[in-house]
Residue frames relative to the residue before (quaternion, step in Angstrom):
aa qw qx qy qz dx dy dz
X 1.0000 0.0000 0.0000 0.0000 0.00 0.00 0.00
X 0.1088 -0.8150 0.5363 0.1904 3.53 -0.70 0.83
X 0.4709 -0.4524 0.6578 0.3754 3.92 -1.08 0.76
X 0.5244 -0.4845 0.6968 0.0684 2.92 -2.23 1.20
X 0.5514 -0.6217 0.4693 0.2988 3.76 -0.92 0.44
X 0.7075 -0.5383 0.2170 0.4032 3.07 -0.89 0.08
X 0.1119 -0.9755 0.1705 0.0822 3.52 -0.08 0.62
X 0.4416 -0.6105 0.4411 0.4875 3.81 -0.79 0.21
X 0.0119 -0.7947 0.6066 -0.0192 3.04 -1.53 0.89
X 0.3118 -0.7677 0.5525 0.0895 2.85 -0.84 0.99
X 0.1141 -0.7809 0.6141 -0.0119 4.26 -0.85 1.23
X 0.1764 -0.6257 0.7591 -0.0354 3.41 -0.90 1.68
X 0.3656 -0.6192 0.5589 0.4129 3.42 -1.82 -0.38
X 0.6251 -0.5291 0.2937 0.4929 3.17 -1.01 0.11
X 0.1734 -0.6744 0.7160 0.0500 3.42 -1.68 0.73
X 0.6125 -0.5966 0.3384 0.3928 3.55 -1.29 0.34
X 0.6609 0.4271 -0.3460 0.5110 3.30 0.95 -0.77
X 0.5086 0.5263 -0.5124 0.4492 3.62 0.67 1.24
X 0.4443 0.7756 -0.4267 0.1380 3.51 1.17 -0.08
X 0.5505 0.6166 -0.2440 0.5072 3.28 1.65 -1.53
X 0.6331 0.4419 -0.4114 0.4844 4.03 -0.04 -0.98
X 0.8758 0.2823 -0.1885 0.3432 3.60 0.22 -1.38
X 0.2080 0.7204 -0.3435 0.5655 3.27 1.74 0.35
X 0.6338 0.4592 -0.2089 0.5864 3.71 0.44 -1.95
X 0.7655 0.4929 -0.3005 0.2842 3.42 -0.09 -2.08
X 0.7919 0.2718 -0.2605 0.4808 3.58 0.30 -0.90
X 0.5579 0.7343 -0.2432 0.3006 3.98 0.57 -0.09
X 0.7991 0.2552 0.0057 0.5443 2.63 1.69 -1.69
X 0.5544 0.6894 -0.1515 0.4410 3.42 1.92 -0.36
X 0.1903 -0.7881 0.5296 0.2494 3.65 -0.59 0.17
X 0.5196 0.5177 -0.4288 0.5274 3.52 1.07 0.04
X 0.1961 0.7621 -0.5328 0.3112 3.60 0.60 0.85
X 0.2116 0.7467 -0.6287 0.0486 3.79 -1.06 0.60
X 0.0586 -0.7571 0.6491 -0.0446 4.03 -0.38 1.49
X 0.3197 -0.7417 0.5735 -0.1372 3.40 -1.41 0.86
X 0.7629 0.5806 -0.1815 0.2187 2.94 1.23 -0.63
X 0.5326 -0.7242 0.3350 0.2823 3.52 0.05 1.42
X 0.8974 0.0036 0.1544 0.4134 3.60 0.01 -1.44
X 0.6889 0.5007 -0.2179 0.4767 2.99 1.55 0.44
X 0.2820 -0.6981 0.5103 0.4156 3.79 -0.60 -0.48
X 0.6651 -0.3919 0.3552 0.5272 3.76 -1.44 -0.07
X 0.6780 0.6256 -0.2522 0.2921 3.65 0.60 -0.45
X 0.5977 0.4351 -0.0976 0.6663 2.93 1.18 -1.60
X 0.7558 0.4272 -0.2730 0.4145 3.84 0.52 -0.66
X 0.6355 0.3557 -0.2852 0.6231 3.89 1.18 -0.37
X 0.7493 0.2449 -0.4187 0.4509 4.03 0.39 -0.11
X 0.1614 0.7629 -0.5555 0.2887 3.84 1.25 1.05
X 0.0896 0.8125 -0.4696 -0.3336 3.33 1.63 -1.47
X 0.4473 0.6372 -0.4312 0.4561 3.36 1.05 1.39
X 0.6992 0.3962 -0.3411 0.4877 3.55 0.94 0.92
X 0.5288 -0.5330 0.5758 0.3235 3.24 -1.67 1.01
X 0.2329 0.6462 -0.7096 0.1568 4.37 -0.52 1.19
X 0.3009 -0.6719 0.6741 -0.0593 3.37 -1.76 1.49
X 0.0605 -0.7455 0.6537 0.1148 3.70 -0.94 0.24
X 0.3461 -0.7259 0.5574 0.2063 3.38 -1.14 0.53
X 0.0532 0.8293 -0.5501 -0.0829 3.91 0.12 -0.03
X 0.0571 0.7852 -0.6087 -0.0980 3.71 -1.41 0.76
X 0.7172 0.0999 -0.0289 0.6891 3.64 -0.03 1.38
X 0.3660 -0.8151 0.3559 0.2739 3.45 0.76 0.41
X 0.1974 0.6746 -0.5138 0.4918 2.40 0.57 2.00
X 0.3469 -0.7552 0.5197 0.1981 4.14 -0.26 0.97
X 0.3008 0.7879 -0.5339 0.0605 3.42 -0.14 1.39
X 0.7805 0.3256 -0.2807 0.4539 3.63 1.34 1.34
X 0.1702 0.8875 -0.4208 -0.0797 3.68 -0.54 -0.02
X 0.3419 0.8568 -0.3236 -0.2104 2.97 -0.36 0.27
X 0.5439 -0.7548 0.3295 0.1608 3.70 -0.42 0.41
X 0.3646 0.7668 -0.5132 -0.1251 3.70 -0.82 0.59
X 0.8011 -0.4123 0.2768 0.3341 3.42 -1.33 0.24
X 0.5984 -0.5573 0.4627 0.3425 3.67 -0.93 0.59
X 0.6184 -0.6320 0.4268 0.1898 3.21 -1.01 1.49
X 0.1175 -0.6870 0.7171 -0.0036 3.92 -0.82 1.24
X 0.8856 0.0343 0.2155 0.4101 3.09 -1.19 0.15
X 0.5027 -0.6792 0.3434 0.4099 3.91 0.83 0.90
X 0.6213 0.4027 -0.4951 0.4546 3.46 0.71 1.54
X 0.0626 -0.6681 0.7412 -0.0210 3.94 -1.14 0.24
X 0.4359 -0.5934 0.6759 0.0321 2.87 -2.08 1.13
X 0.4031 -0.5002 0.7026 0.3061 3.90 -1.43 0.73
X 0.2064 0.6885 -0.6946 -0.0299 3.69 -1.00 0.58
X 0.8727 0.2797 -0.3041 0.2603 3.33 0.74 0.56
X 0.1978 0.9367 -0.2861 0.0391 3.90 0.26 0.20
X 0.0337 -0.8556 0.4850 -0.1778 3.39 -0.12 1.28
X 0.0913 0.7033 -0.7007 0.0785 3.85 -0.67 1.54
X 0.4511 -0.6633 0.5241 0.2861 3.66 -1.27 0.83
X 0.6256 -0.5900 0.3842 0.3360 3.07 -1.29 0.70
X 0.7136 0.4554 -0.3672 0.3855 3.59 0.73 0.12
X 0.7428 0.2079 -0.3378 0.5393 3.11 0.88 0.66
X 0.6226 -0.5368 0.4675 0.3250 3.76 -1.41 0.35
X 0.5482 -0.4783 0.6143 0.3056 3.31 -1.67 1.15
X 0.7125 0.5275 -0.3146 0.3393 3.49 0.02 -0.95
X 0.7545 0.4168 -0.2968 0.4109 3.72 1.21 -0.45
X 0.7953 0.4280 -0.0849 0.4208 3.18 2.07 -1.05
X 0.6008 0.4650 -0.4897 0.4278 3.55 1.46 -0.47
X 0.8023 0.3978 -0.3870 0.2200 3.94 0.73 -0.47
X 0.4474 0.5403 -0.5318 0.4744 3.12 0.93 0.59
X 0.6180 0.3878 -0.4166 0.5423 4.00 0.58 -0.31
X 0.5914 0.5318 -0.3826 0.4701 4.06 0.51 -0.55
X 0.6819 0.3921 -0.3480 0.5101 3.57 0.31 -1.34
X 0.3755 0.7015 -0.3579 0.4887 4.09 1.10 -0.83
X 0.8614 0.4366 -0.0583 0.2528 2.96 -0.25 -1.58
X 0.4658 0.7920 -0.1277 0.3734 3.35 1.54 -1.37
X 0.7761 0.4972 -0.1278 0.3663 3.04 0.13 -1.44
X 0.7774 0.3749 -0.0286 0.5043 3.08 0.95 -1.81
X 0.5847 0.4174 -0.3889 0.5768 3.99 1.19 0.19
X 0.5624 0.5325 -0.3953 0.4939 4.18 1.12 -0.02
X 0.4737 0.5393 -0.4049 0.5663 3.75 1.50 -1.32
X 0.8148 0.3551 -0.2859 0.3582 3.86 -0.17 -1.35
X 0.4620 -0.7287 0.4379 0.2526 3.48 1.13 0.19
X 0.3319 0.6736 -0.4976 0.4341 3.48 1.09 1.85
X 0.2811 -0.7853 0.5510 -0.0241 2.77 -1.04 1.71
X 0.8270 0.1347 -0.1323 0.5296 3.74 0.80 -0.27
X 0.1853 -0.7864 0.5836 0.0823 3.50 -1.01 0.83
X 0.0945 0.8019 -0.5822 -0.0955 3.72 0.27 0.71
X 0.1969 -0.7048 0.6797 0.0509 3.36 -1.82 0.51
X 0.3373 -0.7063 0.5657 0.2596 3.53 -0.86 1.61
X 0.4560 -0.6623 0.4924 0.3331 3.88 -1.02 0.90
X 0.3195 0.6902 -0.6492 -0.0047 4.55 0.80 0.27
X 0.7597 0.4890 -0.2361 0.3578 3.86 0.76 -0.45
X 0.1747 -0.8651 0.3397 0.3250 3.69 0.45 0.98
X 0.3789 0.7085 -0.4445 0.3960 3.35 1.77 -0.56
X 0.7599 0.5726 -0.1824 0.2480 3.38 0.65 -1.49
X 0.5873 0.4402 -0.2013 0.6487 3.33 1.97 -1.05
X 0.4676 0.6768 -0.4377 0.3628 3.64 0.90 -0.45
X 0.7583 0.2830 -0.0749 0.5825 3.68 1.07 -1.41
X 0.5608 0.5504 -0.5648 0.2523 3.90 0.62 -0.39
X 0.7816 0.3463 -0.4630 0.2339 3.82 0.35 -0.16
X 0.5245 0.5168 -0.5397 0.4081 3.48 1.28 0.34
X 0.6464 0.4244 -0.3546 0.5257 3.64 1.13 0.33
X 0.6002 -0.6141 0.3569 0.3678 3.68 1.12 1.40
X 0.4337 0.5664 -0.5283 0.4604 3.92 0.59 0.59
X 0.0254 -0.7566 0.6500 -0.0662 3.97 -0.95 1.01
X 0.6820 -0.5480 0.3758 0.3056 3.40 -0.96 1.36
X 0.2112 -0.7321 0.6334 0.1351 3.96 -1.34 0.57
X 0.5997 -0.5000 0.3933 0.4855 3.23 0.45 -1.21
X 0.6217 -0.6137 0.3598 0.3277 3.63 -1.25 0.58
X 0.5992 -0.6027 0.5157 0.1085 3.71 -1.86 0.96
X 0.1230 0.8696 -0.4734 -0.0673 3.42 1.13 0.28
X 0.2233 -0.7554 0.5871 0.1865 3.66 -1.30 0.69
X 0.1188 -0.7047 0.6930 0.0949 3.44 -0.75 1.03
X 0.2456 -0.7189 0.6492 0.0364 3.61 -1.76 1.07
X 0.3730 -0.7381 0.5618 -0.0246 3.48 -0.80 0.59
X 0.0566 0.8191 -0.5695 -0.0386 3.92 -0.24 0.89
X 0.7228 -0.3674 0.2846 0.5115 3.61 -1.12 -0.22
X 0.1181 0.7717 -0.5991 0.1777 3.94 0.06 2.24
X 0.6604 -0.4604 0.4786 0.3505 3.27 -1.62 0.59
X 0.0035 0.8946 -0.3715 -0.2483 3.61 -0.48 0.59
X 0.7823 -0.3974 0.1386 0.4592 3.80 -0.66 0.91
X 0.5095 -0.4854 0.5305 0.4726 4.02 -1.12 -0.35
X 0.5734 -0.6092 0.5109 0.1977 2.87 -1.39 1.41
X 0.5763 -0.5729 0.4880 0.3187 3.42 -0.98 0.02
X 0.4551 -0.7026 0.4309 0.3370 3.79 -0.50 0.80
X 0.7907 0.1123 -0.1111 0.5914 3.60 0.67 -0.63
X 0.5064 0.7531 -0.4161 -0.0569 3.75 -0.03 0.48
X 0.8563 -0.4290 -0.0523 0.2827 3.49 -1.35 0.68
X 0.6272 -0.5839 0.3022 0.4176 3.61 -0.02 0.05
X 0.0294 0.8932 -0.4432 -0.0704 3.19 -0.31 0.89
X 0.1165 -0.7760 0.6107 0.1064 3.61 -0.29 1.21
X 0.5722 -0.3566 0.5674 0.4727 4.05 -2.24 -0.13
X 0.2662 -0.7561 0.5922 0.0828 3.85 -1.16 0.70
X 0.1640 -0.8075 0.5665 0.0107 3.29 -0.56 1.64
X 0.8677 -0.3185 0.1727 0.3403 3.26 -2.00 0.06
X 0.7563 0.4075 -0.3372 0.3849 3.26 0.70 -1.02
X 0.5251 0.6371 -0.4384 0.3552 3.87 1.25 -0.35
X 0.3876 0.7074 -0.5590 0.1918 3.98 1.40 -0.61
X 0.6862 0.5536 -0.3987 0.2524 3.64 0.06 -1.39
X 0.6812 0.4583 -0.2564 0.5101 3.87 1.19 -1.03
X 0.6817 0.4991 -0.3983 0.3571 3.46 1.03 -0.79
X 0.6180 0.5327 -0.3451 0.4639 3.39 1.59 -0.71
X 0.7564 0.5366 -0.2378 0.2889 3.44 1.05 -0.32
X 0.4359 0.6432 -0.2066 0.5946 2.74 2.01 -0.31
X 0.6688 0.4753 -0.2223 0.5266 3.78 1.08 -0.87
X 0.8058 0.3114 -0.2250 0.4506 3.29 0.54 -0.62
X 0.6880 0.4063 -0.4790 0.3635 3.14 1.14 0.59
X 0.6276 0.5802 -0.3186 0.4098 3.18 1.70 -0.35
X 0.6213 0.5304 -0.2003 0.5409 3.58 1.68 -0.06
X 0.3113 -0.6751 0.6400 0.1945 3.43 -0.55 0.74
X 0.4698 -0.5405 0.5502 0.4295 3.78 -1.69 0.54
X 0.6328 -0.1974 -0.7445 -0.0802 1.40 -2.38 0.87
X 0.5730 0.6200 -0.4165 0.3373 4.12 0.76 -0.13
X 0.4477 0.6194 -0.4988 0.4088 3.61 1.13 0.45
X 0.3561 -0.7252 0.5665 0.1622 4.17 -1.32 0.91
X 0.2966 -0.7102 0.5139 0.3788 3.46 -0.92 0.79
X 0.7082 -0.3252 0.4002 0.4822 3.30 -1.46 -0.54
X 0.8053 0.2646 -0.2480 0.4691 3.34 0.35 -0.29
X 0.3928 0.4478 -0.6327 0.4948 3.70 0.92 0.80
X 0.6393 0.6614 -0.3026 0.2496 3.30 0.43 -1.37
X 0.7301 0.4273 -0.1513 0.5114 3.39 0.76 -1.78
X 0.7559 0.2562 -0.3572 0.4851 3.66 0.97 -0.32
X 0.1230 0.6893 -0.4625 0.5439 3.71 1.24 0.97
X 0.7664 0.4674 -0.0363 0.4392 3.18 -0.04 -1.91
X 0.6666 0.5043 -0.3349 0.4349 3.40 1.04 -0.98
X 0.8277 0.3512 -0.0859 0.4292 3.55 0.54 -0.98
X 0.4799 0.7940 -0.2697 0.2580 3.04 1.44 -0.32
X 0.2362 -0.7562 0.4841 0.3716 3.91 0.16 0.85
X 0.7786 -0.1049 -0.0848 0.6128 4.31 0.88 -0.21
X 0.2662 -0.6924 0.6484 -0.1713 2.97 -1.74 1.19
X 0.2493 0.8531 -0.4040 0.2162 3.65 0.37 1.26
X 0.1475 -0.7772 0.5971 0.1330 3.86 -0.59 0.73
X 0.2844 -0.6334 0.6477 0.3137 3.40 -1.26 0.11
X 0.4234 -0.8093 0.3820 -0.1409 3.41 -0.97 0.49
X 0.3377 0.7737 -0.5220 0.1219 3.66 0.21 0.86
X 0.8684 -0.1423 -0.1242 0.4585 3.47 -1.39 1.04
X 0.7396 -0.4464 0.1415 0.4834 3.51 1.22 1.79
X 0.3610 0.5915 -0.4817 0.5364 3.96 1.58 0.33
X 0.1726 -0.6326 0.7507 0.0802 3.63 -1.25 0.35
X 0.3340 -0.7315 0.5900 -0.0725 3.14 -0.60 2.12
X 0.7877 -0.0218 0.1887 0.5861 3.95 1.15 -0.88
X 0.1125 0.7369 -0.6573 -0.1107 3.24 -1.20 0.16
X 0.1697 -0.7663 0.5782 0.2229 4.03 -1.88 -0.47
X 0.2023 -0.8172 0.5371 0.0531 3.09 -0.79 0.61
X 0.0292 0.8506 -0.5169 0.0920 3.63 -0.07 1.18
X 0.2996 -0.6295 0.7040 0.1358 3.69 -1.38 0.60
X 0.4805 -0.6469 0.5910 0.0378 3.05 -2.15 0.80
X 0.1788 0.9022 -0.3758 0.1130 3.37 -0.12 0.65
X 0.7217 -0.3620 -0.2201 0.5474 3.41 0.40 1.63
X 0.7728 0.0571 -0.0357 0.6311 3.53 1.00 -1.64
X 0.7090 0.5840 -0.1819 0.3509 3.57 1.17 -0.36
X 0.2253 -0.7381 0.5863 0.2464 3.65 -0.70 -0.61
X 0.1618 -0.7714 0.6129 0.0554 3.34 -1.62 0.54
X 0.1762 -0.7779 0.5485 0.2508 3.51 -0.74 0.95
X 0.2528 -0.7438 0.5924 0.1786 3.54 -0.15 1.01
X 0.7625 -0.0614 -0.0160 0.6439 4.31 0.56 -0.41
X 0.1065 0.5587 -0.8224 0.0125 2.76 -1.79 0.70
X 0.0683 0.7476 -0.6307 0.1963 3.81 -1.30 1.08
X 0.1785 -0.7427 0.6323 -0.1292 3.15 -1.01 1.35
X 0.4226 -0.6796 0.5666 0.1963 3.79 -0.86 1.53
X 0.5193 -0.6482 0.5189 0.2023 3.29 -0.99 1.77
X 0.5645 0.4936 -0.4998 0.4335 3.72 0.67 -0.25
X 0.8778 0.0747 -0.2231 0.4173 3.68 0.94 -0.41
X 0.1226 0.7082 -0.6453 0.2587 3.94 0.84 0.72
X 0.7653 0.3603 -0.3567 0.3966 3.37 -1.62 0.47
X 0.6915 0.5740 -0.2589 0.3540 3.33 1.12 -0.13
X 0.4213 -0.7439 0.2535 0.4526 3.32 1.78 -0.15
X 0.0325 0.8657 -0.4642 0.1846 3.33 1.55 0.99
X 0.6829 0.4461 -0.1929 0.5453 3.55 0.64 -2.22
X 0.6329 0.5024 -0.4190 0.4142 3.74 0.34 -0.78
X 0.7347 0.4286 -0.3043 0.4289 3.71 0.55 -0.94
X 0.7106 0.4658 -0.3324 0.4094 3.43 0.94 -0.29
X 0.3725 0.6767 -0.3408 0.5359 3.18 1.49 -0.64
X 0.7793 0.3676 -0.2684 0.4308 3.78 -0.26 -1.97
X 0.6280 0.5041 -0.3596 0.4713 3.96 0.73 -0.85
X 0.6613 0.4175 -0.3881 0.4876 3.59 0.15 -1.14
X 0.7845 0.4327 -0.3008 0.3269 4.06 0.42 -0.75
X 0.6253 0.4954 -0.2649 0.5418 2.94 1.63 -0.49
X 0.4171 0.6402 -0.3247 0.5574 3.79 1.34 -0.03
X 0.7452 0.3028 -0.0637 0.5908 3.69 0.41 -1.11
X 0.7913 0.2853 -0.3753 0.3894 3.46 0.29 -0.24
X 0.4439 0.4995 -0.4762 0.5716 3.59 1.73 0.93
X 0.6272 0.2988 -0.4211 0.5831 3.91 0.57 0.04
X 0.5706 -0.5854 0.5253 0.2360 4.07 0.43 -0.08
X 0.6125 0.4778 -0.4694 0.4198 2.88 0.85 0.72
X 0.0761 -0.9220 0.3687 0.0908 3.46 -0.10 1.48
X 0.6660 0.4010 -0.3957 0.4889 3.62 1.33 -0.47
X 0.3640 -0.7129 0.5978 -0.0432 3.03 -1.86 0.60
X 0.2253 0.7390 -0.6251 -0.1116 4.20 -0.77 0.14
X 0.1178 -0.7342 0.6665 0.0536 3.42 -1.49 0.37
X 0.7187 -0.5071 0.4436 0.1717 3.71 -1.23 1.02
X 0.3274 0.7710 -0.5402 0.0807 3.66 -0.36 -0.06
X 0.4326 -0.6545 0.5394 0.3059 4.04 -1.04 0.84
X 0.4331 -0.8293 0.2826 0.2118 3.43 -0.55 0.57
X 0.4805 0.5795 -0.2971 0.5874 3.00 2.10 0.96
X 0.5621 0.6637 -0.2519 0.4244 2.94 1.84 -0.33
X 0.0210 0.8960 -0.4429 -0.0258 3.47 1.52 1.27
X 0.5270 0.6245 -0.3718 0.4405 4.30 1.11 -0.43
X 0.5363 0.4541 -0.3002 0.6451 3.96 1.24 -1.01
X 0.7850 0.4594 -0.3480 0.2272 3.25 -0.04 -1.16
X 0.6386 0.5035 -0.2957 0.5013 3.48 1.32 -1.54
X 0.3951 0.7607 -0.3155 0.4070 3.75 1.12 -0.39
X 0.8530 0.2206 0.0006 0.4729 3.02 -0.10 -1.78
X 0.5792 0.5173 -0.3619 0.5157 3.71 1.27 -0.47
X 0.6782 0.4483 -0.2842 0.5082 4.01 1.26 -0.52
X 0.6077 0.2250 -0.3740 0.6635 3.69 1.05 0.64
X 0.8189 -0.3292 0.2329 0.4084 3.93 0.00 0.84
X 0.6731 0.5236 -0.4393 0.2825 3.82 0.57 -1.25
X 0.0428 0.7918 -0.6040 -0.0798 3.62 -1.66 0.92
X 0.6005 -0.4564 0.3324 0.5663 3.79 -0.86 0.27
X 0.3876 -0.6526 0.6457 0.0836 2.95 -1.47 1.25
X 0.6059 -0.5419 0.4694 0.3448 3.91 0.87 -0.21
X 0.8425 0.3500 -0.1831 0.3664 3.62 1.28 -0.51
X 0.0136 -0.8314 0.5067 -0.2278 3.11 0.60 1.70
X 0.3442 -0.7826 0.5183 -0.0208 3.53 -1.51 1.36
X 0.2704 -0.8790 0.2820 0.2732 3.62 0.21 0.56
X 0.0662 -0.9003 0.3775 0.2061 3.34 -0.34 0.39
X 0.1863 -0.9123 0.3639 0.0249 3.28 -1.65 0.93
X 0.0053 -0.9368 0.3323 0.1096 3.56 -0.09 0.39
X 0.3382 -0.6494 0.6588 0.1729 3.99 -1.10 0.06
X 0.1547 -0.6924 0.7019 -0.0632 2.91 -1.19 1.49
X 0.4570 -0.7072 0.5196 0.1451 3.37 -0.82 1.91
């Protein structure tokens, strides 16, 4: 295969009647990077809630990339797509430099990028992105689980109308860029196989959100308001959510964790969870 030369390009934003090309673009390509927690590329570009670019040469679709709606003056790359006939190196910075301008207008200060595409980390530092530290995954098989807490908090199933606290609760236990909007959250909730808060005088102290996944389970969030951590809040949700699943038989378990995050970690390592070996780097650009 030979690489096209360097080329003129030409960068619209995204419109719907771009879905089909970039549809092609990421499908058929190997320069392909997706991000996208709880959604697909569809469902996640007709949100009409993201910052997506296209590169075009000869009107032809030979780039794209995509990020999430500013939180808290930070956003995530969750999408990126360069055709195999032509070089990352000629097409993501001309959509970045693109891109730049208009995340500074919205008053974003960090751009973080999950390392799942090595192609993708291969180029992020000639695109001013600099390494953070690793995503470690800890797994969990069929362990004894710790003493319950003598008095802990009430835990009830969390429904639609509880989103606003659960989002508020997240974003204060989470620093940017790792904070969920309301609407990640609520569509979290949507698919989610359990969804549980703990609860005092009708406050929501914590909540988790976990997925099914043939024999196993994943806690995709678990978060506890800093006004109450230390109290054995995460532990009580934890012991419920395991005791929940280990009544359908479903006994193993993995969950995400930054690898500075040493409070999650001592957590999840005090109910059984250990590094599974599959860890994701992570990176970011400060505007």
């Amino acid at each position: 295969m030979t690489l096209a030369p360097a080329p003129t390009l030409t960068v619209t934003s995204y419109q719907r009647r771009h879905l089909q090309p970039i549809r092609d673009l990421l499908f058929h390509n190997i320069h392909v990077h997706s991000h996208l927690d709880w959604v697909d590329s569809d469902q996640w570009l007709d949100s009409g809630d993201t910052i997506t670019y296209l590169a075009w040469q000869r009107g032809r679709l030979v780039g794209v990339l995509g990020l999430s709606a500013p939180l808290n003056n930070s956003t995530w790359i969750r999408i990126a797509g360069v055709s195999d006939f032509m070089s990352p190196q000629d097409v993501l910075p001309v959509l970045w430099e693109t891109i730049i301008p208009i995340l500074k207008t919205m008053g974003v200060k960090i751009v973080g990028l999950l390392g799942i595409s090595q192609w993708m980390t291969h180029y992020a530092p000639s695109l001013g992105f600099r390494y953070g530290e690793e995503i470690i995954t800890l797994a969990r098989a069929d362990e004894p689980l710790p003493p319950a807490l003598a008095n802990p908090p009430r835990i009830r199933v969390a429904e639609l109308r509880d989103i606003s606290q659960i989002a508020a609760v997240d974003q204060a236990a989470f620093t940017p860029p790792w904070q969920m909007s309301f609407h990640d959250l609520r569509q979290a909730y949507r698919i989610a196989s359990s969804c549980t808060i703990a609860v005092e005088n009708d406050r929501i102290l914590g909540f988790q959100i976990s997925t099914f996944f043939f024999d196993g389970a994943h806690l995709a969030r678990l978060a506890v308001h800093p006004s109450s951590q230390g109290r054995g809040v995460g532990g009580a949700l934890l012991r419920d959510l395991l005791e929940r699943y280990n009544r359908r038989g479903i006994e193993s378990m993995t969950v995400n964790t930054q690898s500075s995050n040493h409070q999650s970690r001592n957590l999840y390592e005090r109910f059984g969870f250990q590094p599974n070996g599959y860890d994701l780097p992570y990176w970011s650009a400060v505007l």
